[in-house]
The first five atom37 places (N, CA, C, CB, O) and aatype in JSON, in Angstrom:
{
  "aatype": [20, 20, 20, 20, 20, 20, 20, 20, 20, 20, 20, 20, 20, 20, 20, 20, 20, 20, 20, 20, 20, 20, 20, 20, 20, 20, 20, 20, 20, 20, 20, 20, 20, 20, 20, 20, 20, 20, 20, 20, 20, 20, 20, 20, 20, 20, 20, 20, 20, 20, 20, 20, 20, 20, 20, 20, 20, 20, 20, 20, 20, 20, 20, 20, 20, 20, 20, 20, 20, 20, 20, 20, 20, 20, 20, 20, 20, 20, 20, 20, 20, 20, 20, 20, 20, 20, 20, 20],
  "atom_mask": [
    [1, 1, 1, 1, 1],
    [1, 1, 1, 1, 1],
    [1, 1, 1, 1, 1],
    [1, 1, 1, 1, 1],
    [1, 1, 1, 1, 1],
    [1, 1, 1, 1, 1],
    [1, 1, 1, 1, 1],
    [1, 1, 1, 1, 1],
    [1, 1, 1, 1, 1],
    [1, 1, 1, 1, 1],
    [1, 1, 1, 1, 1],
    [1, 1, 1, 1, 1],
    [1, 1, 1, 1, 1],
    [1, 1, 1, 1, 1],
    [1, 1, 1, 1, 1],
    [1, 1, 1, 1, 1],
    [1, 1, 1, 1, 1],
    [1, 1, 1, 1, 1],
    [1, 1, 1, 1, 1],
    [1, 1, 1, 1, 1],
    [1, 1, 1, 1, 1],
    [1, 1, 1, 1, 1],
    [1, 1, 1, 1, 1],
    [1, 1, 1, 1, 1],
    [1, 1, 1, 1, 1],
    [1, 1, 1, 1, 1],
    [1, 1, 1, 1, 1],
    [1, 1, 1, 1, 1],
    [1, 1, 1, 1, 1],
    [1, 1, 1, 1, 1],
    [1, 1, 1, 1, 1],
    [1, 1, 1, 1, 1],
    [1, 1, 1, 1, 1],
    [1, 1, 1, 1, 1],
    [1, 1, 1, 1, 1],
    [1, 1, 1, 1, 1],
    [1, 1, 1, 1, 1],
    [1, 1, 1, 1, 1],
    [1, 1, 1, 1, 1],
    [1, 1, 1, 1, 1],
    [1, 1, 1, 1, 1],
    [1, 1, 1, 1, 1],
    [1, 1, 1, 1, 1],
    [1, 1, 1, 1, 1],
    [1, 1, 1, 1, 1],
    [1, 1, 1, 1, 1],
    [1, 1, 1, 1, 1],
    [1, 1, 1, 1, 1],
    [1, 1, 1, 1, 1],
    [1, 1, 1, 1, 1],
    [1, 1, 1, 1, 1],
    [1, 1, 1, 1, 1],
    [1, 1, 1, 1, 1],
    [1, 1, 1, 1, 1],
    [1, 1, 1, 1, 1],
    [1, 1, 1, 1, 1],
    [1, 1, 1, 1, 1],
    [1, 1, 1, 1, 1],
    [1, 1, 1, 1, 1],
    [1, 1, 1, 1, 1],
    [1, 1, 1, 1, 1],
    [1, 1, 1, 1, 1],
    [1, 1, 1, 1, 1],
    [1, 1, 1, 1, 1],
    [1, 1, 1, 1, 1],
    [1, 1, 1, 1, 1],
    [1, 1, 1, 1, 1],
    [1, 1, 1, 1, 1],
    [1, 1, 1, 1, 1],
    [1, 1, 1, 1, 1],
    [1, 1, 1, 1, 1],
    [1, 1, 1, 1, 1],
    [1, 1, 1, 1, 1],
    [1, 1, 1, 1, 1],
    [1, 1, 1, 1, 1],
    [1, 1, 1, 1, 1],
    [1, 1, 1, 1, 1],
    [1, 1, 1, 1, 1],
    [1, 1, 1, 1, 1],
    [1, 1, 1, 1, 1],
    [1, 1, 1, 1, 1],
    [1, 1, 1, 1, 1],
    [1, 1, 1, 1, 1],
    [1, 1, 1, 1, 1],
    [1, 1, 1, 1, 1],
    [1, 1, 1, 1, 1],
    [1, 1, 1, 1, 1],
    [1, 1, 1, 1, 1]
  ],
  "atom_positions": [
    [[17.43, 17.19, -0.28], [17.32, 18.62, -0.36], [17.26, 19.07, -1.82], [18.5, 19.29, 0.37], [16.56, 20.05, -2.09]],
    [[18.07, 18.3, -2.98], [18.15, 19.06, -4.0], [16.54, 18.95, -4.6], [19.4, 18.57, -4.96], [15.83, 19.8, -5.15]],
    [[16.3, 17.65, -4.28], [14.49, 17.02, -5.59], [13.87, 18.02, -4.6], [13.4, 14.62, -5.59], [13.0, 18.58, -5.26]],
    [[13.88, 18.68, -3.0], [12.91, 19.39, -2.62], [12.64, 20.56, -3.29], [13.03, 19.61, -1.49], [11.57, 21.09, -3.57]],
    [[14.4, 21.06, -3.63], [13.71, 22.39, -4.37], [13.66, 22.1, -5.8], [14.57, 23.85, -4.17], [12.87, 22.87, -6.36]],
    [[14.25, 21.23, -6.64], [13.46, 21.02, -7.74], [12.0, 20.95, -8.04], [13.8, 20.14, -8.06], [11.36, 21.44, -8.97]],
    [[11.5, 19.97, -6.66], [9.7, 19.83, -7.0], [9.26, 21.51, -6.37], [8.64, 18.09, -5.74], [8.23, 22.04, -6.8]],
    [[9.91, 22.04, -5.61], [9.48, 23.26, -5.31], [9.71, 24.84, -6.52], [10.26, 23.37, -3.94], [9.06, 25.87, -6.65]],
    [[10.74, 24.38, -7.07], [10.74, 25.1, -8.67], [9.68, 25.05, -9.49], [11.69, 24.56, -9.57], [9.04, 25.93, -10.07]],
    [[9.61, 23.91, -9.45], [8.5, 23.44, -10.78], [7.22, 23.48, -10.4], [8.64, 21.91, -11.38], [6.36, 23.46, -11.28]],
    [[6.86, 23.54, -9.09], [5.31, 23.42, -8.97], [4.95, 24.42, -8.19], [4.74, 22.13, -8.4], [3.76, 24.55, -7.91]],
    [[5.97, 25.38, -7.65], [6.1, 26.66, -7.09], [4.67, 27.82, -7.53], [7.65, 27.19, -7.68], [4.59, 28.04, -8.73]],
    [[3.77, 28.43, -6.77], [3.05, 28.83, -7.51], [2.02, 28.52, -8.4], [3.53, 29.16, -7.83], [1.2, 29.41, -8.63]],
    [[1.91, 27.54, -8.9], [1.1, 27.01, -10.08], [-0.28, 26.4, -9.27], [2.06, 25.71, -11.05], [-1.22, 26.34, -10.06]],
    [[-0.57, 26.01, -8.16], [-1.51, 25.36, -7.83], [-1.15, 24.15, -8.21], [-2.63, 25.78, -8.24], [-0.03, 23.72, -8.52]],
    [[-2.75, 23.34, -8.11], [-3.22, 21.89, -8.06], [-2.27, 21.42, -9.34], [-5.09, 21.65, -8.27], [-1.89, 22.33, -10.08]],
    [[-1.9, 20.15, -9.64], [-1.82, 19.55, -10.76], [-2.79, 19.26, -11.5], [-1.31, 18.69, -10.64], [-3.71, 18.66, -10.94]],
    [[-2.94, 19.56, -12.87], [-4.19, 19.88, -13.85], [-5.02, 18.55, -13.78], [-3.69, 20.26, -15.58], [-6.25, 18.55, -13.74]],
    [[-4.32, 17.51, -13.78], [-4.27, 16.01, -13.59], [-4.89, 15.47, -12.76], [-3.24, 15.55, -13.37], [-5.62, 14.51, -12.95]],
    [[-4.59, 16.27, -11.23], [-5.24, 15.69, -9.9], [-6.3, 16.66, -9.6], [-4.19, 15.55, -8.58], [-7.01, 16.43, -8.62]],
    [[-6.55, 17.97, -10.5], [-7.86, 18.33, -10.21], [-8.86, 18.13, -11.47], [-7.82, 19.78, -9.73], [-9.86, 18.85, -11.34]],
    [[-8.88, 17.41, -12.58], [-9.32, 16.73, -12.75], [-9.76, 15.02, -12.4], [-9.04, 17.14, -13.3], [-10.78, 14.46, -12.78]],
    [[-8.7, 14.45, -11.6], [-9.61, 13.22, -11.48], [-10.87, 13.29, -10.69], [-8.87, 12.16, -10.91], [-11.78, 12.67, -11.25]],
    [[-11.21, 13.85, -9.52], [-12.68, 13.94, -9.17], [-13.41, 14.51, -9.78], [-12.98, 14.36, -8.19], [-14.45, 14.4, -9.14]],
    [[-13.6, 15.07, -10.63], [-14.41, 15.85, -11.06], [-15.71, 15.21, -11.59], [-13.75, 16.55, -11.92], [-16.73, 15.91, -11.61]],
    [[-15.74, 14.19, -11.94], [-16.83, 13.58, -11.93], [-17.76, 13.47, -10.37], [-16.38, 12.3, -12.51], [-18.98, 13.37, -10.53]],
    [[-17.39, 13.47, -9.32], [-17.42, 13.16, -8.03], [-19.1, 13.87, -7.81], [-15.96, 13.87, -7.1], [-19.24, 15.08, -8.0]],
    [[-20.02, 13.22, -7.5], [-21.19, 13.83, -6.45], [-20.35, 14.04, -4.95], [-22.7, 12.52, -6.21], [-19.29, 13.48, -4.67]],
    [[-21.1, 15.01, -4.08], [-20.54, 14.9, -3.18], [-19.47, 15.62, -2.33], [-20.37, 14.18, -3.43], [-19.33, 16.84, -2.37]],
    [[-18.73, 14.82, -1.59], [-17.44, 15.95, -1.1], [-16.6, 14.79, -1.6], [-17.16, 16.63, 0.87], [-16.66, 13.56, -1.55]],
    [[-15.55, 16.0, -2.25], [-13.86, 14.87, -2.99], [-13.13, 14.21, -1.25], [-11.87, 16.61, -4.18], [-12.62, 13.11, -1.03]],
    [[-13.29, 15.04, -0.57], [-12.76, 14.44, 0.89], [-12.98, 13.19, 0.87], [-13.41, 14.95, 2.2], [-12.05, 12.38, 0.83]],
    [[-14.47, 12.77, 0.88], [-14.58, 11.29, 1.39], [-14.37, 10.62, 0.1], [-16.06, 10.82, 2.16], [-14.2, 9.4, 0.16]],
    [[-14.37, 11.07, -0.83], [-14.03, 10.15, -2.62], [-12.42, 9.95, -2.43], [-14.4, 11.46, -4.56], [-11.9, 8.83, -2.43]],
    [[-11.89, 10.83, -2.32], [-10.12, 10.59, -1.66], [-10.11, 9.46, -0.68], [-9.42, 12.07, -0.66], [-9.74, 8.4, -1.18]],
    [[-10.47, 9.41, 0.76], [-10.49, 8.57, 1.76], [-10.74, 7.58, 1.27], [-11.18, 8.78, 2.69], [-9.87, 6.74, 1.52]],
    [[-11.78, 7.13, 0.49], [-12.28, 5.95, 0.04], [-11.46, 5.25, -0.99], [-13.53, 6.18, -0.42], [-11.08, 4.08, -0.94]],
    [[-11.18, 6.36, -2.2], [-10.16, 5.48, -3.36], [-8.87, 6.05, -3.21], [-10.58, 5.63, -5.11], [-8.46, 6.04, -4.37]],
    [[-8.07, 6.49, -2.58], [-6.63, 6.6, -2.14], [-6.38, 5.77, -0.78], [-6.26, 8.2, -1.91], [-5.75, 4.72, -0.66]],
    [[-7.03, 6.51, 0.19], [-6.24, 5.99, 1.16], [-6.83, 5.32, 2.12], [-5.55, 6.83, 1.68], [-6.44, 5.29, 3.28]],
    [[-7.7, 4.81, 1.71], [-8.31, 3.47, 2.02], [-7.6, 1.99, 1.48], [-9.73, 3.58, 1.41], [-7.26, 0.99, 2.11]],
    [[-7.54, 2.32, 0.04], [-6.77, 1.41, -0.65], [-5.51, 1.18, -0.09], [-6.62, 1.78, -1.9], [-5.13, 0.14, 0.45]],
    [[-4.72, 2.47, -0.28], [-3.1, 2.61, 0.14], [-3.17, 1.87, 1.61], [-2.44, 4.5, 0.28], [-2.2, 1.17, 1.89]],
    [[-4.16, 1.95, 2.5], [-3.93, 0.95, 3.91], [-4.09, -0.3, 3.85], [-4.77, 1.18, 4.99], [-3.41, -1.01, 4.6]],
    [[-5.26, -1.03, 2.7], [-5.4, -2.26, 2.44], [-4.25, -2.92, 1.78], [-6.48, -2.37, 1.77], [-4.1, -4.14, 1.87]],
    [[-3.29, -2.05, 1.03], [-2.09, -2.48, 0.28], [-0.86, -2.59, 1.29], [-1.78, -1.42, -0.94], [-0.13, -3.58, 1.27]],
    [[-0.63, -1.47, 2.23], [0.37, -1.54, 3.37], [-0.47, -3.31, 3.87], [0.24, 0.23, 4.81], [-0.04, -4.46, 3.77]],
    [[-1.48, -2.88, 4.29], [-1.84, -4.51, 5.59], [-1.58, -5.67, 4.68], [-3.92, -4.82, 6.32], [-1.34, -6.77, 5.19]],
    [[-1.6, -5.56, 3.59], [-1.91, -7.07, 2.35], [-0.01, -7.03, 2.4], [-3.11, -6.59, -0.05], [0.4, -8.11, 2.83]],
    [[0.93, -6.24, 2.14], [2.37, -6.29, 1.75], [2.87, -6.81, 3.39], [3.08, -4.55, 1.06], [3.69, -7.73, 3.43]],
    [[2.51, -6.38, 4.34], [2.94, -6.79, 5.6], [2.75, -7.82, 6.25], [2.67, -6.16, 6.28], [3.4, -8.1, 7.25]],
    [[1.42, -8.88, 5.53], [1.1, -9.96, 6.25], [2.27, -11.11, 6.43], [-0.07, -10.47, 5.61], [2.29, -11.82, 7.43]],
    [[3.07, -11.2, 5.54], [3.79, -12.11, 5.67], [5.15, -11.84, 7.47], [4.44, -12.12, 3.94], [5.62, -12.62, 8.29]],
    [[5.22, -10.61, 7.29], [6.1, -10.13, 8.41], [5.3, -10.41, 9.68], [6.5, -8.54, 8.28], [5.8, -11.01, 10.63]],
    [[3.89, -9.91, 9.65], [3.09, -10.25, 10.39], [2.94, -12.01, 10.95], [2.08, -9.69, 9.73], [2.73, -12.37, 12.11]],
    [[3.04, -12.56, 10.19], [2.64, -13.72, 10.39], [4.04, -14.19, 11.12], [2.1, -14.46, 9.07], [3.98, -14.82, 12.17]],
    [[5.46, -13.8, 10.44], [6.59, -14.47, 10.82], [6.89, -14.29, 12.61], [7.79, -13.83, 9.84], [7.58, -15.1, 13.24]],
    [[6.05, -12.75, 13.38], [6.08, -12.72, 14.57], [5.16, -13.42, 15.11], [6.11, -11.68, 14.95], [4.56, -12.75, 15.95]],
    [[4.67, -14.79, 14.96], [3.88, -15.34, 15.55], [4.2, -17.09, 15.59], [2.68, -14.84, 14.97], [3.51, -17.89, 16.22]],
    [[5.39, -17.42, 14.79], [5.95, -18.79, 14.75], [6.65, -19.09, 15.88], [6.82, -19.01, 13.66], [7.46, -18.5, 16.59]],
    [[6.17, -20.06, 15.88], [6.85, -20.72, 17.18], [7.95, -21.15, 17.34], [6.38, -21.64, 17.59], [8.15, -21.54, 18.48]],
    [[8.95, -21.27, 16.49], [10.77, -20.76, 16.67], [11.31, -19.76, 15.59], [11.92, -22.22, 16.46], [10.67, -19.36, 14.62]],
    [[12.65, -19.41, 15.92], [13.19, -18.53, 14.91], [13.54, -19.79, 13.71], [14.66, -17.52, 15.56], [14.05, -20.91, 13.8]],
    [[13.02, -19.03, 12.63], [13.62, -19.62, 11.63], [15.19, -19.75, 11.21], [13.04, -19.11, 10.8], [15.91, -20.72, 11.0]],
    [[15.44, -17.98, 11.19], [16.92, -18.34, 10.83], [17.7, -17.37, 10.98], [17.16, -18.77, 9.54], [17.67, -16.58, 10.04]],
    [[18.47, -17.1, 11.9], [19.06, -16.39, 12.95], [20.3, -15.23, 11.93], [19.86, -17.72, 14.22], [20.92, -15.82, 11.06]],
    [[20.54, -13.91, 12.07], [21.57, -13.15, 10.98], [22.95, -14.42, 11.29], [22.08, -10.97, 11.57], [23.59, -14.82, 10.31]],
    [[23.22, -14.84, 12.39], [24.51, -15.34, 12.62], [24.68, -16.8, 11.33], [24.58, -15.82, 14.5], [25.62, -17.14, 10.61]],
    [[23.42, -17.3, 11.49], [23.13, -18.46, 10.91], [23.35, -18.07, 9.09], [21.49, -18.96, 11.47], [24.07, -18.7, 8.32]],
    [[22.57, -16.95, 8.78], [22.58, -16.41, 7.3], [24.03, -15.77, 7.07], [21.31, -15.21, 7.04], [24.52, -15.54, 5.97]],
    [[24.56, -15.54, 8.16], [26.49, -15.12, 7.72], [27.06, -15.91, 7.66], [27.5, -14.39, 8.52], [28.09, -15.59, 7.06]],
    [[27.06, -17.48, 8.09], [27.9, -18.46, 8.3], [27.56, -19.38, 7.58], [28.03, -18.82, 9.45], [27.99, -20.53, 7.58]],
    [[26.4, -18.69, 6.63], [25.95, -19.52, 5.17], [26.41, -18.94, 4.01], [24.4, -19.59, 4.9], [26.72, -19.49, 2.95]],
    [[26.42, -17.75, 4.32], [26.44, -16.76, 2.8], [28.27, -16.12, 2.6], [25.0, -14.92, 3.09], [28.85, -16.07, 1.51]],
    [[28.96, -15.64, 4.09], [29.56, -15.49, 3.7], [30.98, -16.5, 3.31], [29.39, -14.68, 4.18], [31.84, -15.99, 2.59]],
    [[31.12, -17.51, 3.66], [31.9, -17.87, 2.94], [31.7, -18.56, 1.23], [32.37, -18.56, 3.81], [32.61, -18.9, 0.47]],
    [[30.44, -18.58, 1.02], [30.2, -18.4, -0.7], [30.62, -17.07, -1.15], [28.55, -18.53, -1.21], [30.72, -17.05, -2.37]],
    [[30.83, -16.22, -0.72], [31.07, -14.38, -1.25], [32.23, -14.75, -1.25], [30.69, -12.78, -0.26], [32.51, -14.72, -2.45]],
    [[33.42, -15.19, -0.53], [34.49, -15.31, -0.09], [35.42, -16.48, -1.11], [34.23, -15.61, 1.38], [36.62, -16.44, -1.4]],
    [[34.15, -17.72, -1.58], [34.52, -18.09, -2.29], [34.33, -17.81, -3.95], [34.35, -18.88, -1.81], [34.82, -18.52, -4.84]],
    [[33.56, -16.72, -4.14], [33.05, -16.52, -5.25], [34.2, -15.24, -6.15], [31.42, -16.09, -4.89], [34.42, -15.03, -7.34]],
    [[34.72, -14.58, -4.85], [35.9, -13.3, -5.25], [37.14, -14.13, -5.87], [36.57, -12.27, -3.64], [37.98, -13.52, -6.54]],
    [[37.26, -15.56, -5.65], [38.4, -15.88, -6.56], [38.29, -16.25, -7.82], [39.06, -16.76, -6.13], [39.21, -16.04, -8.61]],
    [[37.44, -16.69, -8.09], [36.76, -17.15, -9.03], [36.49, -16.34, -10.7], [35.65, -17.32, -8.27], [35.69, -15.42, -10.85]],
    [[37.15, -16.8, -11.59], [37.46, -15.83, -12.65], [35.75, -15.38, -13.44], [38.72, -16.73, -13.88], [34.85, -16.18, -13.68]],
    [[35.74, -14.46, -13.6], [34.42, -14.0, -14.24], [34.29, -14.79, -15.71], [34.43, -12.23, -14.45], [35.11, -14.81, -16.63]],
    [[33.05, -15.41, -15.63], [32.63, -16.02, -17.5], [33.18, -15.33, -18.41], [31.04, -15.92, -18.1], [33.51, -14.19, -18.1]],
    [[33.4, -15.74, -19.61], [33.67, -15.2, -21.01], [32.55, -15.04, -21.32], [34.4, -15.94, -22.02], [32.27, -14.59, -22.44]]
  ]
}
């Protein structure tokens, strides 16, 4: 709530950012499909390219490695690591 009305202070009124209505401006055309094409076209090829790996992990043919399995690894290193005097 607070950054809403901060960005709503500051850009309250003023229109476009000077910034983002200059980048098409070179543009033949309609900026609609120049947007679609170099924003958010990209921004979907970057979501599908960051997700493949998750993607791929629902398709292995066993679980790799179960939360119970990663607690009964990790936490007793945490457990042993709290006694343990901090470096000089």
């Amino acid at each position: 709530m607070r950054r809403t009305g901060d960005l709503v202070r500051r850009a309250g009124g003023h229109g476009e950012n000077p910034r983002y209505e200059a980048l098409p401006a070179h543009v033949r055309g309609s900026r609609n499909l120049y947007a679609l094409r170099m924003v958010y076209l990209l921004q979907g090829a970057l979501v599908w390219l960051v997700s493949l790996p998750v993607q791929a992990a629902q398709y292995t043919p066993r679980q790799v490695s179960t939360p119970e399995r990663r607690a009964g690894r990790s936490v007793p290193r945490w457990a042993a690591s709290i006694h343990q005097p901090a470096p000089p």
